[in-house]
FINU-138422 format. One record per residue (C-alpha): residue number from 1; residue in three letters; x negated, y negated, z. Coordinates in nm, 3 decimals, padded with zeros to 5 digits. Last residue first. Layout:
<recs>
(rec NUM ALA (X Y Z))
...
</recs>
This chain:
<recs>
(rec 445 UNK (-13.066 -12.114 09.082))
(rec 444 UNK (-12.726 -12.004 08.965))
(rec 443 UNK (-12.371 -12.139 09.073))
(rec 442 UNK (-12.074 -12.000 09.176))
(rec 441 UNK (-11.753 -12.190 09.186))
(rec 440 UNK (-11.526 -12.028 08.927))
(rec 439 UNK (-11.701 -11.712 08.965))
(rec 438 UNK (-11.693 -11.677 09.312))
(rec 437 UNK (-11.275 -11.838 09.318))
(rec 436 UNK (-11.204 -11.541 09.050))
(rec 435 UNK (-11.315 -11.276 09.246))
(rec 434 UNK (-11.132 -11.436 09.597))
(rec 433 UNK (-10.827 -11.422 09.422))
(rec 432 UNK (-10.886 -11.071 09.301))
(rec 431 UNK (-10.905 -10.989 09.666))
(rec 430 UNK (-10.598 -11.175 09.775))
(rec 429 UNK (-10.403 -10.996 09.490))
(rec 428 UNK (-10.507 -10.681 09.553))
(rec 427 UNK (-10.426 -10.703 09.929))
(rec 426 UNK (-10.065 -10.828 09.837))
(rec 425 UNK (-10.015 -10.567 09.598))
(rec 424 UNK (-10.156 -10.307 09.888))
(rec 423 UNK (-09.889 -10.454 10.137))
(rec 422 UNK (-09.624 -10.402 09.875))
(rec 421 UNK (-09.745 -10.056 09.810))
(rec 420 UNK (-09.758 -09.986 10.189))
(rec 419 UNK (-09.375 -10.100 10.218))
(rec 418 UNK (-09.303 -09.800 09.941))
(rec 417 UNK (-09.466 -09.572 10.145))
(rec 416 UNK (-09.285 -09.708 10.487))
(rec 415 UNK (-08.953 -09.717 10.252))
(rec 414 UNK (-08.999 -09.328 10.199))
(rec 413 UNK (-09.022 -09.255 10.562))
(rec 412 UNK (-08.715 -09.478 10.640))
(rec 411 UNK (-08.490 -09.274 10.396))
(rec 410 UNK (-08.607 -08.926 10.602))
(rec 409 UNK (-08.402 -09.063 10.885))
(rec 408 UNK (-08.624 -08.984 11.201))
(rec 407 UNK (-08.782 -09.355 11.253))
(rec 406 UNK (-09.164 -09.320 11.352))
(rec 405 UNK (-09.260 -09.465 10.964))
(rec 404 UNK (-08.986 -09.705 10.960))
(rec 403 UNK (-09.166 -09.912 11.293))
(rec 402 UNK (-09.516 -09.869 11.096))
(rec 401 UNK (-09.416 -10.032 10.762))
(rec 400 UNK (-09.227 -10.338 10.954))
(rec 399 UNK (-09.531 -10.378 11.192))
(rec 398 UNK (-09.791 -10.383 10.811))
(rec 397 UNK (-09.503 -10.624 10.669))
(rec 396 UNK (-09.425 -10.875 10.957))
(rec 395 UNK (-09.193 -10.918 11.206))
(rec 394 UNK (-08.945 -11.263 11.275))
(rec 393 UNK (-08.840 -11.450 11.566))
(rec 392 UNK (-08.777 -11.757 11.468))
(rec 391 UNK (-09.068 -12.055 11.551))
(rec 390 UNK (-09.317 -12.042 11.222))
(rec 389 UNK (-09.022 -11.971 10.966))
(rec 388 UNK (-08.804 -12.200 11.165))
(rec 387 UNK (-09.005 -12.494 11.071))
(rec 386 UNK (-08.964 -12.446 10.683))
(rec 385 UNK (-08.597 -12.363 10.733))
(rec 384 UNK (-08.419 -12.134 10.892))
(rec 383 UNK (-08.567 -11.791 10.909))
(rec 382 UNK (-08.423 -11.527 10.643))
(rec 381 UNK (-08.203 -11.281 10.794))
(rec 380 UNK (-08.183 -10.985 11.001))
(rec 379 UNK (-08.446 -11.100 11.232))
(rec 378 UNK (-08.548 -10.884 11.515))
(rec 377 UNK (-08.491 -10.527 11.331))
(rec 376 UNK (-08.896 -10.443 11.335))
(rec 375 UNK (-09.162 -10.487 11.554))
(rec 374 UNK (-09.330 -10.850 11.659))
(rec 373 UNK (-09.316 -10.819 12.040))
(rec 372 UNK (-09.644 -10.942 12.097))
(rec 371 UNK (-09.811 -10.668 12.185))
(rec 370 UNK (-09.684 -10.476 11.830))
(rec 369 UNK (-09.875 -10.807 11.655))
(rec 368 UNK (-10.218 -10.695 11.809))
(rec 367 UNK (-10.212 -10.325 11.692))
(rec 366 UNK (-10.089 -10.379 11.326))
(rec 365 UNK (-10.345 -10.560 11.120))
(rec 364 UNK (-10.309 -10.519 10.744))
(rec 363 UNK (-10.238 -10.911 10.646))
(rec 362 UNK (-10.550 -10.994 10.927))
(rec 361 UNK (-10.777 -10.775 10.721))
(rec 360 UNK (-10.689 -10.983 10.387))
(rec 359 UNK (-10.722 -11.310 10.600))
(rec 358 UNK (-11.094 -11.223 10.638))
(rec 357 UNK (-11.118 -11.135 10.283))
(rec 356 UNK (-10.965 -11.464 10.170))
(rec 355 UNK (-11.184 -11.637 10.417))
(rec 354 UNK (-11.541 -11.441 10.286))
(rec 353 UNK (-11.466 -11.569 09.925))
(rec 352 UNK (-11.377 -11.904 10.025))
(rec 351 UNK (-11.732 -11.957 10.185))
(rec 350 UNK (-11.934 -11.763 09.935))
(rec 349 UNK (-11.761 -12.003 09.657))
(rec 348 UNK (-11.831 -12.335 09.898))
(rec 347 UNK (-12.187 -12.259 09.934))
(rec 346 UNK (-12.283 -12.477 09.666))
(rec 345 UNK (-12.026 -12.754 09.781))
(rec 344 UNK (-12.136 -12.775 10.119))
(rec 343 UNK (-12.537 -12.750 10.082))
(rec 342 UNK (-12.530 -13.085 09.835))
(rec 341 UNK (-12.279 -13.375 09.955))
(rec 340 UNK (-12.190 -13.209 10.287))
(rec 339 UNK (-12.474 -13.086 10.392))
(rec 338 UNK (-12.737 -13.354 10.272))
(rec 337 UNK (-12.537 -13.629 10.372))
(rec 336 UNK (-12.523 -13.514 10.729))
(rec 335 UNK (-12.874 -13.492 10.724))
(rec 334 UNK (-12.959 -13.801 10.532))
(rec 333 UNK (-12.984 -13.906 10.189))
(rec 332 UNK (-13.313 -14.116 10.084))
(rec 331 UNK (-13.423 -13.934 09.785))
(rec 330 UNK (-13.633 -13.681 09.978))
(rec 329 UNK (-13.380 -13.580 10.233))
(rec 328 UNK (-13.197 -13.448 09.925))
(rec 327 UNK (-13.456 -13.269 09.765))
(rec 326 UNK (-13.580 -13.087 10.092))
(rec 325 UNK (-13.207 -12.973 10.184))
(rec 324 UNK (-13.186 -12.852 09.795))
(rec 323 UNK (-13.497 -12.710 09.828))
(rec 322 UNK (-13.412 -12.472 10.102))
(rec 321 UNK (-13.229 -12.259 09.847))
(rec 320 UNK (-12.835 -12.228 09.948))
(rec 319 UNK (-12.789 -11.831 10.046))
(rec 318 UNK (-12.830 -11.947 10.458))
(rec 317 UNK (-12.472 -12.158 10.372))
(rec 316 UNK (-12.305 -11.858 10.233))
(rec 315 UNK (-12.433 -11.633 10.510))
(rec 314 UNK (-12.316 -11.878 10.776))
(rec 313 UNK (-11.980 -11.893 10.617))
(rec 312 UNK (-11.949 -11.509 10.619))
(rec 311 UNK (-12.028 -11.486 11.011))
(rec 310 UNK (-11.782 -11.815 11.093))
(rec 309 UNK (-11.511 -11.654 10.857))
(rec 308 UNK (-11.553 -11.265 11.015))
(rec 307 UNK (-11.594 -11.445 11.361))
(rec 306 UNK (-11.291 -11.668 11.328))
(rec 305 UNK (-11.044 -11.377 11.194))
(rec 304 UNK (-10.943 -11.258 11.501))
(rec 303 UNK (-10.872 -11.555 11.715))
(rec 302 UNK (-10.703 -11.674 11.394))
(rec 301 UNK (-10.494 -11.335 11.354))
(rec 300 UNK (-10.377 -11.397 11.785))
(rec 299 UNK (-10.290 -11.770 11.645))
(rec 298 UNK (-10.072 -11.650 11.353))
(rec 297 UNK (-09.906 -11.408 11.541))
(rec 296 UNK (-09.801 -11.663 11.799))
(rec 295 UNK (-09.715 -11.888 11.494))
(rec 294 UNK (-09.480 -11.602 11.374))
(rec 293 UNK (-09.260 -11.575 11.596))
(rec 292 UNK (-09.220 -11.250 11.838))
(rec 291 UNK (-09.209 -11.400 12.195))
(rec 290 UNK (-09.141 -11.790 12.152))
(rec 289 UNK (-09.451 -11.984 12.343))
(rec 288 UNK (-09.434 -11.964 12.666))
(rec 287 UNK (-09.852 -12.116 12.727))
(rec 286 UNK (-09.900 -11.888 13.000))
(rec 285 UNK (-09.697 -11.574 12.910))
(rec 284 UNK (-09.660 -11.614 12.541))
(rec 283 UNK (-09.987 -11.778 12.399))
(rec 282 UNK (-10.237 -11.697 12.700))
(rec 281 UNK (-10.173 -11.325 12.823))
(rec 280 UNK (-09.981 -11.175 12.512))
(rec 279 UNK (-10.284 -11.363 12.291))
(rec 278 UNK (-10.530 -11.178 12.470))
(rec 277 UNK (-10.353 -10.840 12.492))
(rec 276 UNK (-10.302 -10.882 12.065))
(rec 275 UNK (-10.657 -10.962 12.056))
(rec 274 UNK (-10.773 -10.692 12.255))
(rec 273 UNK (-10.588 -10.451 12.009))
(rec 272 UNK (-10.833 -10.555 11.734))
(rec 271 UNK (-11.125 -10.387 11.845))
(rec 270 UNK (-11.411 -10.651 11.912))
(rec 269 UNK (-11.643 -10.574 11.645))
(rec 268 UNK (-11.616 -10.933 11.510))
(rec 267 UNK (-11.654 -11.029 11.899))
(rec 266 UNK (-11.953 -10.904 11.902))
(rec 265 UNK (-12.141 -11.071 11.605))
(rec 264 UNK (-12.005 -11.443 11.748))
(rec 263 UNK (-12.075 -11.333 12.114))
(rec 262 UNK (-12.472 -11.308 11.993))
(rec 261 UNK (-12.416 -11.670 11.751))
(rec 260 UNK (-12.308 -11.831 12.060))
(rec 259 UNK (-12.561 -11.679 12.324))
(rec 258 UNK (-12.853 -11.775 12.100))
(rec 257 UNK (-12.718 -12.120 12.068))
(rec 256 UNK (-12.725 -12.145 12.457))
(rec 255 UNK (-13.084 -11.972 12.452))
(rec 254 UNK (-13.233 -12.263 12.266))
(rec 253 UNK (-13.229 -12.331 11.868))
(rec 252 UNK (-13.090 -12.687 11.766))
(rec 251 UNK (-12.752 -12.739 11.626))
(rec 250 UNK (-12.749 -12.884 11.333))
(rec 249 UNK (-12.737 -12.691 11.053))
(rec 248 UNK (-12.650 -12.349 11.133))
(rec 247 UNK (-12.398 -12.396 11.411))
(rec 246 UNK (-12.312 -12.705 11.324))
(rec 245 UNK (-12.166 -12.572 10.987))
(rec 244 UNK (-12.092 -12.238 11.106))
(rec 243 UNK (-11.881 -12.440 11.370))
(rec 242 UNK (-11.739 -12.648 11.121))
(rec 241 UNK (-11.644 -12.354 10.896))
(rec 240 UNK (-11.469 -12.158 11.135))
(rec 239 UNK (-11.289 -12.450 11.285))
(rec 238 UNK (-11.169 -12.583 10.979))
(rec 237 UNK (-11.058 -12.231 10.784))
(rec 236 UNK (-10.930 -12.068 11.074))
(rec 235 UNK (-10.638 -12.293 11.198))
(rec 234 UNK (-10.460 -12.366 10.862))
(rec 233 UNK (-10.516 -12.032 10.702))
(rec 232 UNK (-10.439 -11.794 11.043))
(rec 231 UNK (-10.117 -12.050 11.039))
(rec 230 UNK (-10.063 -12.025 10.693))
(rec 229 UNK (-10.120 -11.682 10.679))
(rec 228 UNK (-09.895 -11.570 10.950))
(rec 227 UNK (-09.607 -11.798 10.806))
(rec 226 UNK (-09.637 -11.536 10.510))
(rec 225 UNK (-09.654 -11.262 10.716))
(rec 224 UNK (-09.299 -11.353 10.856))
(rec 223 UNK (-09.149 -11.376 10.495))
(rec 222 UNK (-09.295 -11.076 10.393))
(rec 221 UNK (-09.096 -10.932 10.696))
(rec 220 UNK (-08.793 -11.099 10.612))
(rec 219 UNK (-08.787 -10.931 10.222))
(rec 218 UNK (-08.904 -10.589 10.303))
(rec 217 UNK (-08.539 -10.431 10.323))
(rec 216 UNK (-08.365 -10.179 10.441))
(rec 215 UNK (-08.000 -10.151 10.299))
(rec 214 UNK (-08.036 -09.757 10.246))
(rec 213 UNK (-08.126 -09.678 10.640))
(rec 212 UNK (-07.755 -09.762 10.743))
(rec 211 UNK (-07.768 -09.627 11.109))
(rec 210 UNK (-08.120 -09.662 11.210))
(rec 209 UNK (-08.017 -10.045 11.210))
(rec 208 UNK (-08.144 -10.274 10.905))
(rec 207 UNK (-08.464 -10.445 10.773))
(rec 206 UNK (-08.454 -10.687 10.613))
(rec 205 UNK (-08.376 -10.805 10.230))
(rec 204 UNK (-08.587 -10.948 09.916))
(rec 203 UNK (-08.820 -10.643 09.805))
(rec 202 UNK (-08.588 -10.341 09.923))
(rec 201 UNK (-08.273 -10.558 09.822))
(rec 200 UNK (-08.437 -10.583 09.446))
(rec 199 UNK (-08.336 -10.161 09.427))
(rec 198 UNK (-08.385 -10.065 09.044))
(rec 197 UNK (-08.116 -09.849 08.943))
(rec 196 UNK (-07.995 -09.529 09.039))
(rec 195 UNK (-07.624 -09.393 08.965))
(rec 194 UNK (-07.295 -09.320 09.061))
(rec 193 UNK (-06.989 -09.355 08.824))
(rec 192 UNK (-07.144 -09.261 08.514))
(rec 191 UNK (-06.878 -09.008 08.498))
(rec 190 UNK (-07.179 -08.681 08.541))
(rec 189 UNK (-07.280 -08.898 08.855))
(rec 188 UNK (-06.917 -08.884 08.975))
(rec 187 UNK (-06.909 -08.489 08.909))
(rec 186 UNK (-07.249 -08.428 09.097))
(rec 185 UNK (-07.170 -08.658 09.387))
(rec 184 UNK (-06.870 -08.444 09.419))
(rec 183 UNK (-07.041 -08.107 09.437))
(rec 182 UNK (-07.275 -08.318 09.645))
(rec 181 UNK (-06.999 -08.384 09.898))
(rec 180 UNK (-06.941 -07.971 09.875))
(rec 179 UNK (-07.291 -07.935 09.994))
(rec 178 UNK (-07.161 -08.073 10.368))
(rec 177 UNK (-07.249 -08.478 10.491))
(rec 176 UNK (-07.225 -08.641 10.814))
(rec 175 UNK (-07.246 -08.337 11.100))
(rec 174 UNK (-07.589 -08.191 10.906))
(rec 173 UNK (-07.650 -07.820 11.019))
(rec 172 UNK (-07.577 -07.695 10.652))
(rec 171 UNK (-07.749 -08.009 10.526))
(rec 170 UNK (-08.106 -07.883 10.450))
(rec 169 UNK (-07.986 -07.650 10.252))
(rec 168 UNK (-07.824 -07.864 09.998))
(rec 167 UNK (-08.122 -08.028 09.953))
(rec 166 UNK (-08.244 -08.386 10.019))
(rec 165 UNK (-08.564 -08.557 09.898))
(rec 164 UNK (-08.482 -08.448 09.544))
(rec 163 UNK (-08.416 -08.826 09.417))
(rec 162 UNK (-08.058 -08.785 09.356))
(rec 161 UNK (-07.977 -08.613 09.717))
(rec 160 UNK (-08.203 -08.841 09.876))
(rec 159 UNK (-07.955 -09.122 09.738))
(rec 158 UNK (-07.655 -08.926 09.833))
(rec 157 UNK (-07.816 -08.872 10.186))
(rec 156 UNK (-07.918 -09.209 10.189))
(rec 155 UNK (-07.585 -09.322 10.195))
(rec 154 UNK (-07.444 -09.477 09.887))
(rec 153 UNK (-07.417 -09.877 09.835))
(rec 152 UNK (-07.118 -09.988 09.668))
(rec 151 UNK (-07.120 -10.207 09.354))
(rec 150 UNK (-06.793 -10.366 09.346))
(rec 149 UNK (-06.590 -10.413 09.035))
(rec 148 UNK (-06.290 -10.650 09.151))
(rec 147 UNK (-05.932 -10.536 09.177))
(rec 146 UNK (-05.735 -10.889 09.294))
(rec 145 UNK (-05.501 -10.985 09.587))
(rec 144 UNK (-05.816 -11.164 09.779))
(rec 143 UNK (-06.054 -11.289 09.531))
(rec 142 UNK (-05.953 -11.636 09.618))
(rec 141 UNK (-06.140 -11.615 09.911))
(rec 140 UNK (-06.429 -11.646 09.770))
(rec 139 UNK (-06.764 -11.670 10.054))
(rec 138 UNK (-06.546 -11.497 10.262))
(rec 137 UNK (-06.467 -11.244 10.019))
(rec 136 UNK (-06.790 -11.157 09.900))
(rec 135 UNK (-06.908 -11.113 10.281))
(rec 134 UNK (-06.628 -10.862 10.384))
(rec 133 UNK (-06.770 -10.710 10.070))
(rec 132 UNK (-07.068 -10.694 10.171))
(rec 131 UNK (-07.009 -10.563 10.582))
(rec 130 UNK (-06.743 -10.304 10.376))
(rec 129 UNK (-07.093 -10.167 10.235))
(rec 128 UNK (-07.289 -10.142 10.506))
(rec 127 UNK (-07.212 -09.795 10.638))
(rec 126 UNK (-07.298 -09.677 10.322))
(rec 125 UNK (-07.051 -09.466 10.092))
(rec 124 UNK (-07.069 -09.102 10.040))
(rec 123 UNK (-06.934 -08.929 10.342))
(rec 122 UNK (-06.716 -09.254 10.383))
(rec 121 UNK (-06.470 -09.064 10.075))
(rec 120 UNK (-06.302 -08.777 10.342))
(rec 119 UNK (-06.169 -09.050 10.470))
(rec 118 UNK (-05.927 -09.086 10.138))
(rec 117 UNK (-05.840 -08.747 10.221))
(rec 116 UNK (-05.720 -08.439 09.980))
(rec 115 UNK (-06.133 -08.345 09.972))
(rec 114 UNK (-06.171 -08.008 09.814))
(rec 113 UNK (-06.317 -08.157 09.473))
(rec 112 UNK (-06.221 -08.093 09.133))
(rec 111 UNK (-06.294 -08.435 08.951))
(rec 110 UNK (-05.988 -08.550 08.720))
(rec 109 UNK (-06.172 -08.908 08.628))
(rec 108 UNK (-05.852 -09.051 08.808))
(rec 107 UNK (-05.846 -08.872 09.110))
(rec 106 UNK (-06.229 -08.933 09.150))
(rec 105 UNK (-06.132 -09.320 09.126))
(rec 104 UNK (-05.837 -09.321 09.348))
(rec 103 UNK (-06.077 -09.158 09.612))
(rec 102 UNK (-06.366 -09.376 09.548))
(rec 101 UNK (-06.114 -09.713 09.593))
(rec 100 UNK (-05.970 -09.565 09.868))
(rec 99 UNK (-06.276 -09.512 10.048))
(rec 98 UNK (-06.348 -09.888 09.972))
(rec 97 UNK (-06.059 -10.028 10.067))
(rec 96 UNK (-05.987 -09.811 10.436))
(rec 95 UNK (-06.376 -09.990 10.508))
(rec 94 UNK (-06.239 -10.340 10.487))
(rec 93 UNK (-06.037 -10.345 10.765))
(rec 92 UNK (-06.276 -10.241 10.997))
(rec 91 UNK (-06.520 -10.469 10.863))
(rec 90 UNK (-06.361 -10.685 11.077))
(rec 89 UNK (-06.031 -10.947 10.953))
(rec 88 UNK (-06.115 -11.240 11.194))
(rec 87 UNK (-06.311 -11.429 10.905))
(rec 86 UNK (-05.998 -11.434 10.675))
(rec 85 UNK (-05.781 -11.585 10.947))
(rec 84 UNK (-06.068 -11.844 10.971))
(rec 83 UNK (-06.084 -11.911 10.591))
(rec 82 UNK (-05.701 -12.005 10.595))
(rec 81 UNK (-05.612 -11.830 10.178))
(rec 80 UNK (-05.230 -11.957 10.328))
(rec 79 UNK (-05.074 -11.579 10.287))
(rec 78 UNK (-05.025 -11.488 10.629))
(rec 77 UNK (-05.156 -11.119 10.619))
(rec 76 UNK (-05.467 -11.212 10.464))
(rec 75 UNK (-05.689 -10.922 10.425))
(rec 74 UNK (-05.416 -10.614 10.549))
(rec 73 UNK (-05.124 -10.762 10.289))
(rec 72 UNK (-05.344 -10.948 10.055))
(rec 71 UNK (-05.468 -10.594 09.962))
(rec 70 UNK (-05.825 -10.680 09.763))
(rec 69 UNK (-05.810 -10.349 09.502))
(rec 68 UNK (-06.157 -10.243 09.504))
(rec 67 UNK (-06.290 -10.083 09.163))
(rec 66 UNK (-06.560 -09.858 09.194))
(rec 65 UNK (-06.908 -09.849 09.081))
(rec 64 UNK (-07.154 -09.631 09.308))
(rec 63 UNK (-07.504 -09.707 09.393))
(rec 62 UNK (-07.789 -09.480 09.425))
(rec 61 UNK (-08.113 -09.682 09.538))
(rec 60 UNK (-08.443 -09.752 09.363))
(rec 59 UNK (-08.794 -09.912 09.471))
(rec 58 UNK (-08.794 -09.694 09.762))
(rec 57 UNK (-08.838 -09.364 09.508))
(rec 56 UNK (-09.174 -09.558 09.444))
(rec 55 UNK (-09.340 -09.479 09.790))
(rec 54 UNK (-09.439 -09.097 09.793))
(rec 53 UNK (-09.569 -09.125 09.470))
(rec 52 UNK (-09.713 -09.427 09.491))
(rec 51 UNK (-09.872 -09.372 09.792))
(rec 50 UNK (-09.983 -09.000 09.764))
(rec 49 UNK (-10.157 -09.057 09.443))
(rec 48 UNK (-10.304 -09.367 09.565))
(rec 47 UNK (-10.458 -09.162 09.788))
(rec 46 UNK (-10.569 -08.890 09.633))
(rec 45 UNK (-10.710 -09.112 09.364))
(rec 44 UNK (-10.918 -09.307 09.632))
(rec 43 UNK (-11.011 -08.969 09.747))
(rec 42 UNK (-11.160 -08.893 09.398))
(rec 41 UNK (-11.345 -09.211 09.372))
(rec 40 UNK (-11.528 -09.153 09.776))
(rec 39 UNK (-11.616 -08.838 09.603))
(rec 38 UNK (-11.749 -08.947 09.270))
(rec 37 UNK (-11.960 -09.248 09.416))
(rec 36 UNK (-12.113 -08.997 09.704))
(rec 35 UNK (-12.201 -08.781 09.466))
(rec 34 UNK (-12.369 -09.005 09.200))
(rec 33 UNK (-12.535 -09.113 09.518))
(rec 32 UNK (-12.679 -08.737 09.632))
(rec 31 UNK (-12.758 -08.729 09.241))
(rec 30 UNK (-12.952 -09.060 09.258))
(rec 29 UNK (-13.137 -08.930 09.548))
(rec 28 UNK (-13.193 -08.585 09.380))
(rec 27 UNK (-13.360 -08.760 09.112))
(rec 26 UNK (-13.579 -08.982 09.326))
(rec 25 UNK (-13.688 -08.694 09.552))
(rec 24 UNK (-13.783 -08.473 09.209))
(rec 23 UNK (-13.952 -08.784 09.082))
(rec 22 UNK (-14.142 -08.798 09.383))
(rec 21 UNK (-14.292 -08.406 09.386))
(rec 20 UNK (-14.344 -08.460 09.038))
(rec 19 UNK (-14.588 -08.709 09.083))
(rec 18 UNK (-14.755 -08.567 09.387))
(rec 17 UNK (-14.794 -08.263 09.199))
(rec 16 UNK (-15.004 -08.396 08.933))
(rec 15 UNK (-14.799 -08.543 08.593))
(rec 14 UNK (-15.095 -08.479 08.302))
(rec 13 UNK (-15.119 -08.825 08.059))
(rec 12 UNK (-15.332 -09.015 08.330))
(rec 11 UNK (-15.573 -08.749 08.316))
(rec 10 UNK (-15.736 -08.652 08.668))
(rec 9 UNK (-15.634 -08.258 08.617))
(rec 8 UNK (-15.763 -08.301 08.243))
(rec 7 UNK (-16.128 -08.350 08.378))
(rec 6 UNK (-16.291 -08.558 08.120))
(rec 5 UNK (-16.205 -08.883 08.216))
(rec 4 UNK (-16.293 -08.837 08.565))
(rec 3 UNK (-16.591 -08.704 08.463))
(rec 2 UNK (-16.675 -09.004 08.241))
(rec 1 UNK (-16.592 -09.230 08.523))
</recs>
């Protein structure tokens, strides 16, 4: 002992070799994780770099100002305001009214331009803009003989023009539009005339033909998801928790549970795309349910979604100490009173937690909902009523985002960015729920 003592190599004070040959590992280990940590951060910058600044120019559109002089002579020929004479006047009458409108109103701010034709004007304006007004005027007839302010949608060349997504090279070869229409742009934008504001029609419309690109719309698609939820929320929650329930509490252990909770783990790995074949086979070709609704897409998400909620409610209820069980049963209560009286509620915050996240990976899921017919341009309005939003046909955000992204027009490919940022807002949202719903509910032991 007294050797040992003695002999400075032995010392307790002096770090041998072995020593520092483990404190190197462990500091290289925490560097290799410091690593990791930084990199995986500086990717999640990239990204959100790219989204947002790829996406935000679909949160504004160009719009022009103009007034529209109503012509009772070519809207309502016989004079009696009859809303059904109105209604049979097409958008092809309306469209002559608007291009005259921007050509009476470049004449009159004294704009040099080359154009001599009031046709000359559609160049600039959006194919759905005499579709509005047509609309206005239904809806008030007695606007008919008047000049009315109307804000007309641009094209989304204009509007790419304006937000540096179009050049005036990149339109020597384009049949619609010519640099000398942005000579004009340039003018009415200099008059106040055209300008960008804050698009709402990208968060509360749908989607529209490949044709008008500008008056795309999220709206009808968040819509659909929404009825997605409920039905993945209303059919997942109950069975997935009363089969972890039984599954872990009452249900004894043989080779038949053993075969349950095995198919349980693989069918969360189960790529998602055999869920949409599934639920083509048994919801709309066996059971005829309507192609493209929403409660079909609902039910193919819950076939997904059980073994993520039945996996994470298992964990949740294995977390509760066994001496709650033991307590309970000791006072008198019995099994069934036990769970749901004492184990239930304690586990209820794990529980929650791992539903919102399992309905946060159905939200994104694209594969299974394209099998069942749920792409984009189907509805081009909101679904009516509460039933209809389960039985019309309808798309949903993460199908809407992927049919812009494969359309040609340039104007799709930023509303697929700015659809992504939606889709992330609602994944934020679900996950910060979930946050607050742990701490809430958690307890400590």
């Amino acid at each position: 002992m007294s050797d040992a003592m003695n002999n400075p190599a032995n010392s307790l004070l002096v770090q041998d070799a072995r020593t520092a040959k483990r404190n190197a590992a462990e500091k290289r280990f925490r560097f290799f994780g410091i690593a990791a940590i930084a990199t995986g951060l500086v990717f999640l910058v990239i990204l959100l770099t790219a989204i947002f600044s790829n996406g935000t120019g679909a949160f504004q559109q160009t719009f022009l100002t103009v007034p529209v002089h109503l012509d009772e002579t070519k809207l309502d020929k016989a004079g009696n305001r009859d809303i059904e004479d109105i209604k049979k006047v097409s958008t092809f009458g309306y469209n002559p009214l608007i291009q005259q409108a921007v050509f009476d109103m470049v004449q009159a701010q004294g704009i040099e331009t080359p154009f001599t034709k009031r046709g000359d004007m559609k160049a600039l304006i959006s194919a759905s803009a005499a579709a509005q007004l047509r609309d206005e005027v239904i809806a008030n007839p007695d606007l008919i003989g008047q000049t009315i302010e109307f804000r007309v949608l641009a094209t989304s060349r204009v509007d790419g023009y304006l937000k540096g997504r179009v050049t005036r090279e990149s339109v020597e070869r384009d049949k619609n539009i010519d640099a000398e229409h942005f000579d004009l742009v340039d003018g009415l934008r200099d008059a106040g005339i055209v300008k960008k504001s804050f698009n709402w029609d990208f968060i509360t419309g749908a989607d529209a033909s490949e044709s008008r690109p500008e008056q795309a719309g999220m709206g009808v698609a968040m819509v659909g998801s929404f009825f997605m939820m409920l039905v993945v929320l209303l059919c997942a929650l109950p069975i997935g928790v009363a089969a972890s329930i039984y599954l872990e509490e009452f249900a004894p252990q043989n080779r038949w549970t053993d075969l349950i909770e095995v198919n349980i783990s693989n069918l969360a790995a189960v790529p998602s795309i055999v869920f949409g074949i599934l639920g083509l086979a048994v919801f709309i070709q066996f059971a005829h349910l309507p192609q493209s609704a929403p409660l079909v897409g609902g039910l193919v998400l819950t076939l997904m979604t059980l073994p993520t909620i039945i996996i994470s409610t298992r964990a949740s209820l294995k977390a509760v100490p066994p001496s709650i069980r033991d307590a309970a049963l000791g006072v008198g209560a019995s099994k069934m009173q036990s769970v749901f009286h004492h184990v239930l509620p304690l586990a209820m915050p794990g529980i929650l937690t791992g539903t919102i996240i399992g309905l946060a990976q159905a939200l994104g899921e694209t594969a299974p909902l394209l099998l069942i017919g749920m792409v984009g341009y189907i509805a081009s309005d909101m679904p009516d009523g509460f039933l209809g939003g389960f039985l019309d046909p309808n798309s949903a955000m993460p199908a809407q985002i992927y049919e812009w992204a494969k359309r040609a027009d340039p104007a799709y490919y930023e509303r697929a960015w700015g659809g992504i940022i939606i889709l992330l807002m609602f994944l934020m949202t679900m996950n910060i729920i979930a946050v607050i719903l742990r701490r809430r509910f958690e307890r400590r032991w």
